[in-house]
C-alpha positions as CSV (number, residue, x, y, z in Angstrom):
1,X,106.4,313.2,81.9
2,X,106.2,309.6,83.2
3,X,109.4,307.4,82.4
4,X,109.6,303.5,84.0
5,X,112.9,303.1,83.7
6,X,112.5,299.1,85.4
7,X,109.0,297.0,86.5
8,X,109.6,294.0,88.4
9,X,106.6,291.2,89.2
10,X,106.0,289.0,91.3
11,X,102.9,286.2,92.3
12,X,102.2,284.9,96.1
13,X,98.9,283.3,96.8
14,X,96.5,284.9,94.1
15,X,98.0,288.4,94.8
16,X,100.5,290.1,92.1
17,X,102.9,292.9,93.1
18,X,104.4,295.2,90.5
19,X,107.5,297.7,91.5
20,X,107.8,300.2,88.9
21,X,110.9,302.9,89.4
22,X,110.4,305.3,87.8
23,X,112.1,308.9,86.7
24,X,110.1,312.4,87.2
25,X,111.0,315.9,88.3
26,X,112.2,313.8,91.7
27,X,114.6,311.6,90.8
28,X,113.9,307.8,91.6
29,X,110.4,307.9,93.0
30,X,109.4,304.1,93.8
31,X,105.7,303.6,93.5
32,X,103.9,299.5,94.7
33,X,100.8,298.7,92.8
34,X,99.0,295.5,94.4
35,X,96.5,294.1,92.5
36,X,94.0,291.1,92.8
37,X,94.2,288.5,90.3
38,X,91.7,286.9,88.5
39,X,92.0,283.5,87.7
40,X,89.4,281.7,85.4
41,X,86.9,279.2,86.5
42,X,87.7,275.5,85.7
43,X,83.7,274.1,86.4
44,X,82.2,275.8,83.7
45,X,81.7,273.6,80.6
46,X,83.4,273.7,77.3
47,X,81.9,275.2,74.4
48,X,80.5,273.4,71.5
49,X,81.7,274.0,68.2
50,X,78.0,275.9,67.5
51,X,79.2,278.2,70.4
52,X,82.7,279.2,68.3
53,X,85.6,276.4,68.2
54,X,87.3,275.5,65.5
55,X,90.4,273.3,64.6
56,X,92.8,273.9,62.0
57,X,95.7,270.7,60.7
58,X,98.6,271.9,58.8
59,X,101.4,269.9,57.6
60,X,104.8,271.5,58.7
61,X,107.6,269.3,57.7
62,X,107.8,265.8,55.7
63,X,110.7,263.1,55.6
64,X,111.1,259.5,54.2
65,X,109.2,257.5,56.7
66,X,107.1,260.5,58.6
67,X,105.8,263.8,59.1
68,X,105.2,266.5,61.9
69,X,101.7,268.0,61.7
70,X,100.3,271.1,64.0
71,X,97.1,271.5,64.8
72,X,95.6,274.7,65.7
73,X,92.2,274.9,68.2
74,X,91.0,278.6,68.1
75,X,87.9,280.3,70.3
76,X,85.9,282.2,67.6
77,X,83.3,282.7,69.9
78,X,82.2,285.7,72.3
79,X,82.7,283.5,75.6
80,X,85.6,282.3,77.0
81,X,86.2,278.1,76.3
82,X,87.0,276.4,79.2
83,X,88.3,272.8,78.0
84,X,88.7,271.8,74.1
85,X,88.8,267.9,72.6
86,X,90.3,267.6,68.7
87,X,89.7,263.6,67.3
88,X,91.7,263.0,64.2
89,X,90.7,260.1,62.1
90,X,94.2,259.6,60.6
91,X,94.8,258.0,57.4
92,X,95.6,254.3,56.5
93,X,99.0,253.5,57.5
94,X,99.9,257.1,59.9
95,X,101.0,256.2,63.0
96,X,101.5,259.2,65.6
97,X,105.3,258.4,67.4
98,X,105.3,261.4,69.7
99,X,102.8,264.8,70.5
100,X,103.1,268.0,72.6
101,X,100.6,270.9,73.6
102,X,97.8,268.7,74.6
103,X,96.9,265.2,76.2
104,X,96.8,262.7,73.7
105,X,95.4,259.4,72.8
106,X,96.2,256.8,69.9
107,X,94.1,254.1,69.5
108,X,93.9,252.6,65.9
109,X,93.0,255.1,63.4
110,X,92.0,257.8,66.2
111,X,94.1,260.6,67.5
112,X,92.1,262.3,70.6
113,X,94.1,265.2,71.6
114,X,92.9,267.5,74.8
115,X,93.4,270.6,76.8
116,X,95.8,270.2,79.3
117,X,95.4,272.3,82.8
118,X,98.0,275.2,81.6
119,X,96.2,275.5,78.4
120,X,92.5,274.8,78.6
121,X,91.1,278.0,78.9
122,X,90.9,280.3,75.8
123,X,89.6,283.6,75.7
124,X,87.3,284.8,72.7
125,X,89.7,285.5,69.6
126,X,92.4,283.2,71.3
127,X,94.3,280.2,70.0
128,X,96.5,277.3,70.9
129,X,98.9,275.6,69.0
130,X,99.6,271.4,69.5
131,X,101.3,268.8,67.6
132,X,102.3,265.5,66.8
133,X,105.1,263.3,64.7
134,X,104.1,260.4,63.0
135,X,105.3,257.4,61.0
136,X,103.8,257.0,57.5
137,X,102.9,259.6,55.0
138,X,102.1,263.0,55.2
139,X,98.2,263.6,55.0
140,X,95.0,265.2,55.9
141,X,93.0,263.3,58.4
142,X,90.1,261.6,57.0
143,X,88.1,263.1,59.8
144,X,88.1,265.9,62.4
145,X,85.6,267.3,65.2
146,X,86.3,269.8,68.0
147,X,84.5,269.5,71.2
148,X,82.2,266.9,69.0
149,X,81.8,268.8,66.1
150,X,83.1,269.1,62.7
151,X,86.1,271.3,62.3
């Protein structure tokens, strides 16, 4: 029987190396696995809504003057999605004061939020989590697409 007692990891140019020590009939035998790594394409073109995107909102927490809202992008699709766009039509009188997860954009009613490099790429069954804060009270947005279509 097999027993890794400690695996240690490491990445230089493409190329990860993985020392596992491990414990067998001969105590402390080292073994060096090298192993290519693949790395997704960033040309190929996002995935339409059709092809199996969808976008979730949830309010998670409310005060006074604001709210913090989540929104969720997930790849229900067969193919991996390379690149995702959510546009929030926000209510009358919401104001977004701060986001994470994604690039945004505010201007008047609209809330674009997109993929940024570290988290563009989702594989089929895969999700990603963004947010914002906003002045004003704590809604639904009168309108949401994903990558142009309806959420």
């Amino acid at each position: 029987m097999l027993v890794v007692t400690a695996a240690v990891a490491t990445v230089v140019a493409g190329t990860m190396s993985v020392l596992y020590m491990t414990r067998d009939p001969a105590p402390r035998v080292v073994t060096v696995e090298r192993t290519q790594l693949v790395t997704p394409s960033t040309s190929a073109a996002p995935v339409r809504s059709g092809g199996g995107v969808k976008a979730g909102y949830a309010v998670r927490s409310k005060w006074k003057d604001g709210f913090n809202a989540e929104v969720t992008v997930t790849n229900t699709g067969s193919q991996p999605l390379q690149g995702w766009t959510v546009q929030l039509r926000l209510p009358p009188g919401v104001a977004p004061t701060s986001t994470w997860g994604a690039t945004a954009e505010h201007k008047a009613d609209r809330l674009t939020l997109r993929s940024q490099p570290w988290n563009t790429y989702l594989e089929p069954g895969g999700s990603i989590r963004m947010g914002f804060e906003a002045k004003g009270k704590a809604a639904e947005p009168v309108s949401c697409t994903v990558n142009g279509s309806p959420c």
